[in-house]
C-alpha positions as CSV (number, residue, x, y, z in Angstrom):
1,X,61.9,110.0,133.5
2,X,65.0,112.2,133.7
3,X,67.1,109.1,134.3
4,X,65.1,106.8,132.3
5,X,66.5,109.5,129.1
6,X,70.1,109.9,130.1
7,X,69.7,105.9,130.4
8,X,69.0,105.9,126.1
9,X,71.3,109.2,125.7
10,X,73.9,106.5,126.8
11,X,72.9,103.5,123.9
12,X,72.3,106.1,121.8
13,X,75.8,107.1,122.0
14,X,76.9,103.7,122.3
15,X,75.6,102.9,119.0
16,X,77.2,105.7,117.5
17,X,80.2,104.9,118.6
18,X,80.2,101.1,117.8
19,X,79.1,102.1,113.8
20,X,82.0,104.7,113.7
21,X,84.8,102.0,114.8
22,X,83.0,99.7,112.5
23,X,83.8,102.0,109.2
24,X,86.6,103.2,110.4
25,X,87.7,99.1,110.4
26,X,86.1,98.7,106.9
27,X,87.9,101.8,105.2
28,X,91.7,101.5,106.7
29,X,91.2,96.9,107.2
30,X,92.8,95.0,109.4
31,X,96.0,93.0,109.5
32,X,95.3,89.4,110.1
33,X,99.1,88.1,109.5
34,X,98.1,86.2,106.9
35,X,98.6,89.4,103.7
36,X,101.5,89.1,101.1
37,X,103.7,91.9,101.2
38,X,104.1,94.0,98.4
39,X,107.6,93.2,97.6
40,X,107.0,89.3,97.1
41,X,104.9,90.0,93.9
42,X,108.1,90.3,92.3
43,X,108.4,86.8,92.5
44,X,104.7,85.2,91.3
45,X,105.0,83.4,88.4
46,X,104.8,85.5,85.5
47,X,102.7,84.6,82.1
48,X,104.5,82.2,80.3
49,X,106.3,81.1,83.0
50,X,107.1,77.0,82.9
51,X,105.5,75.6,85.7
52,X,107.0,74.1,88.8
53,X,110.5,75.5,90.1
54,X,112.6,77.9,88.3
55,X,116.0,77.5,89.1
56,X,116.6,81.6,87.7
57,X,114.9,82.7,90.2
58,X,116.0,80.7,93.3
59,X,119.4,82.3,92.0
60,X,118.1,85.9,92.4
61,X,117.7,85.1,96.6
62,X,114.7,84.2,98.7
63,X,111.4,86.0,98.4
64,X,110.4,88.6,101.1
65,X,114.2,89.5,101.5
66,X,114.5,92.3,99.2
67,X,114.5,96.1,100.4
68,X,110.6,97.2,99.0
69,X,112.6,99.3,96.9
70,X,114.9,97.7,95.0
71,X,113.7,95.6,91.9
72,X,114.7,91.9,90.9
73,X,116.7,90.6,88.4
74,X,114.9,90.3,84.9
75,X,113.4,86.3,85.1
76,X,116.0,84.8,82.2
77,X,114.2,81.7,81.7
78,X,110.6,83.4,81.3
79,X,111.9,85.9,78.7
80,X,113.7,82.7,76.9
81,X,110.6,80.6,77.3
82,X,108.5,83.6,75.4
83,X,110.9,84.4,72.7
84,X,110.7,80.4,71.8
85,X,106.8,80.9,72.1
86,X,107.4,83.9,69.3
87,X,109.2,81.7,67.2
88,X,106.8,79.0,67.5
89,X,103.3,79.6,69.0
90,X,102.4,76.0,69.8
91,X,105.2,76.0,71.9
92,X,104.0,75.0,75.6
93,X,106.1,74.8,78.5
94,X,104.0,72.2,80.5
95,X,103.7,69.8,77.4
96,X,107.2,70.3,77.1
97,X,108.3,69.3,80.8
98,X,106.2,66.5,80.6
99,X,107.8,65.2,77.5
100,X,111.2,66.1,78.2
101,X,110.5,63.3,81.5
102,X,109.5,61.1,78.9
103,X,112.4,61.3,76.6
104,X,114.6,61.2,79.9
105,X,113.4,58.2,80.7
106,X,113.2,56.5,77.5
107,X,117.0,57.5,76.3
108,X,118.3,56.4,80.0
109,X,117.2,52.8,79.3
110,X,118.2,53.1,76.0
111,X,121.4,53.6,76.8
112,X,121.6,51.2,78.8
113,X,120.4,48.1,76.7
114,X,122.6,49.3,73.9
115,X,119.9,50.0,71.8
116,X,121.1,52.3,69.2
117,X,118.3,52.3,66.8
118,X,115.7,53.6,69.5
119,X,118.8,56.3,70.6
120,X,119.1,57.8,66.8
121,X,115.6,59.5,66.6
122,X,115.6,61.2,69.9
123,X,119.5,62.2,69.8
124,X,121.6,65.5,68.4
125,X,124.5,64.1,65.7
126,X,127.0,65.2,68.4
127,X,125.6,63.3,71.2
128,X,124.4,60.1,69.6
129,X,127.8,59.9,68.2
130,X,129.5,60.2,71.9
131,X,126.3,57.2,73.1
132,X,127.0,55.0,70.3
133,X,131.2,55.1,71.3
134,X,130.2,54.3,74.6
135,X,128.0,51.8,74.0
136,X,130.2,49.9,71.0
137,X,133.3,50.2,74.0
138,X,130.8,48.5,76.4
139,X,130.3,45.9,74.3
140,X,134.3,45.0,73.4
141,X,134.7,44.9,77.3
142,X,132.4,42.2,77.3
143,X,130.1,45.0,79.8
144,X,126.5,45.1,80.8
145,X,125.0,48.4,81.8
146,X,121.5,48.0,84.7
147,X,119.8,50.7,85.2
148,X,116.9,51.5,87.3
149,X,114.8,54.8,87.2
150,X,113.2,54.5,90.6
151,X,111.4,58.0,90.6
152,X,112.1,61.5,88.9
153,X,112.3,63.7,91.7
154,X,112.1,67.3,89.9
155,X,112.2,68.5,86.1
156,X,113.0,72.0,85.8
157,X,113.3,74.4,82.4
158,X,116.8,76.1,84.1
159,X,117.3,78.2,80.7
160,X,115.4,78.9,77.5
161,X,115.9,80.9,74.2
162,X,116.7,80.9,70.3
163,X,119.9,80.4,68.4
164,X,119.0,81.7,64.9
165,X,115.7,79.7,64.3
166,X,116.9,77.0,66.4
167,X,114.8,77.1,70.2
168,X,117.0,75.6,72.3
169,X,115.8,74.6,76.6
170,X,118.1,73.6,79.0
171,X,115.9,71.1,81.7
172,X,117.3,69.3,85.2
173,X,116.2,66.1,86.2
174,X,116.8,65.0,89.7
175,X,116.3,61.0,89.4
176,X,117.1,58.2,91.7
177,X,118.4,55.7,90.4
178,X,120.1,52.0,91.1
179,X,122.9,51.8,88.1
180,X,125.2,49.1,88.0
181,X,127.8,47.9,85.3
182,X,129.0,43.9,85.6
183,X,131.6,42.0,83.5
184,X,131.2,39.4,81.3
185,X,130.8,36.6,84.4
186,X,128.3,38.8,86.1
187,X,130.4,40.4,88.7
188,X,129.9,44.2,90.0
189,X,132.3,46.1,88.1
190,X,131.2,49.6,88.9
191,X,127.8,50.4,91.3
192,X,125.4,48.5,93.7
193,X,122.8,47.0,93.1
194,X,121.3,47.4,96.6
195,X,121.4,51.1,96.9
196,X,120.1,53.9,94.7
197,X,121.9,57.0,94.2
198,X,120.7,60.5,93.4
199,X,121.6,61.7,89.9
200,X,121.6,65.1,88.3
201,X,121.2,65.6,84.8
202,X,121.2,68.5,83.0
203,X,120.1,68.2,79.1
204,X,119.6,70.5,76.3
205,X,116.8,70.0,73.8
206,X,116.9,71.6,70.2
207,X,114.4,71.7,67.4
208,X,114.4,73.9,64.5
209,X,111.3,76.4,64.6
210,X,111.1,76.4,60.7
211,X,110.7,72.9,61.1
212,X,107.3,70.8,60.8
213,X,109.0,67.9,62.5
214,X,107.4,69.0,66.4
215,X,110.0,66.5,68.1
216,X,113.2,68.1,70.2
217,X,116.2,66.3,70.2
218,X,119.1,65.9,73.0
219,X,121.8,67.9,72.0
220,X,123.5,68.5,75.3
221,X,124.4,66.5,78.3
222,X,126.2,67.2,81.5
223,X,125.9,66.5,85.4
């Protein structure tokens, strides 16, 4: 009997054992490789954030690189995207990405036909005075502008905030695109028509705030 009770002394012990590592497990956890450090929460997506890729914070240096102590630049485009929310609640930066792709595509071609009336609407005084020159010197070189949107690649909100009462967003598009400009006869004068090209566009958009006109207009273009 003797050794028949050190045998359950020995399970009972075993047992013990076994439930201590058990909480020991459940109060400390355990590492599985697979946990964010602390320091990358600095760069989740804050509310009010635009969705998709923020170029202002690709700036600031890749996530998980930063000593745990030492805190991230302020997110510029956030604080600019929520000070145009203040001005104007219905403000929404997806609804606003997804028609800022819209307009891209729709003042490219545009452009491209000539067609001024459909430019004037969507267009800043400034700019649609500089399309309309180009256009109207197109047209005395006896010039025709093709241009094919294949795919937008990437629209980003790369800056945000308010002049006055005036919101102004600053967006990238990464587009490829086959453009190609042909004289009078037909022939290539600029282009090819067989190969696409990646092009980088960087437009501002403007709308007065006090306005009840919801549409933005292109007041800003560069490359």
């Amino acid at each position: 009997m003797d050794g028949l009770g050190q045998y359950f002394d020995i399970i009972l012990f075993a047992m013990i054992a076994g439930f201590l590592v058990l909480r020991l497990r459940s109060i400390l956890g355990r590492r599985t490789g697979f946990e964010r450090d602390r320091h990358r929460d600095f760069f989740a997506r804050r509310p009010g954030a635009a969705p998709g890729k923020v170029t202002a914070v690709r700036e600031h240096g890749k996530p998980g690189l930063l000593p745990v102590q030492v805190l991230p630049p302020a997110d510029t485009v956030a604080t600019g995207i929520e000070a145009v929310r203040r001005a104007d609640p219905g403000f929404d930066p997806g609804r606003f990405v997804a028609g800022a792709r819209s307009a891209f595509t729709l003042i490219v071609e545009a452009f491209a036909r000539g067609d001024t009336a459909a430019l004037r609407p969507l267009l800043g005084e400034e700019v649609y005075r500089a399309f309309a020159t180009a256009i109207e010197n197109r047209r005395a070189a006896g010039e025709t502008l093709e241009t094919r949107i294949l795919r937008i690649e990437d629209v980003d909100i790369t800056r945000a905030g308010l002049d006055g009462h005036t919101a102004r967003v600053t967006v990238k598009f990464v587009s490829e695109q086959i453009n190609v400009t042909r004289a009078s006869e037909g022939s290539v004068v600029d282009g090819d028509p067989e190969h696409s090209s990646e092009k980088i566009d960087i437009w501002t958009f403007a709308r007065d705030t006090r306005s009840a006109d919801p549409n933005w207009a292109l007041v800003a273009t560069g490359a």
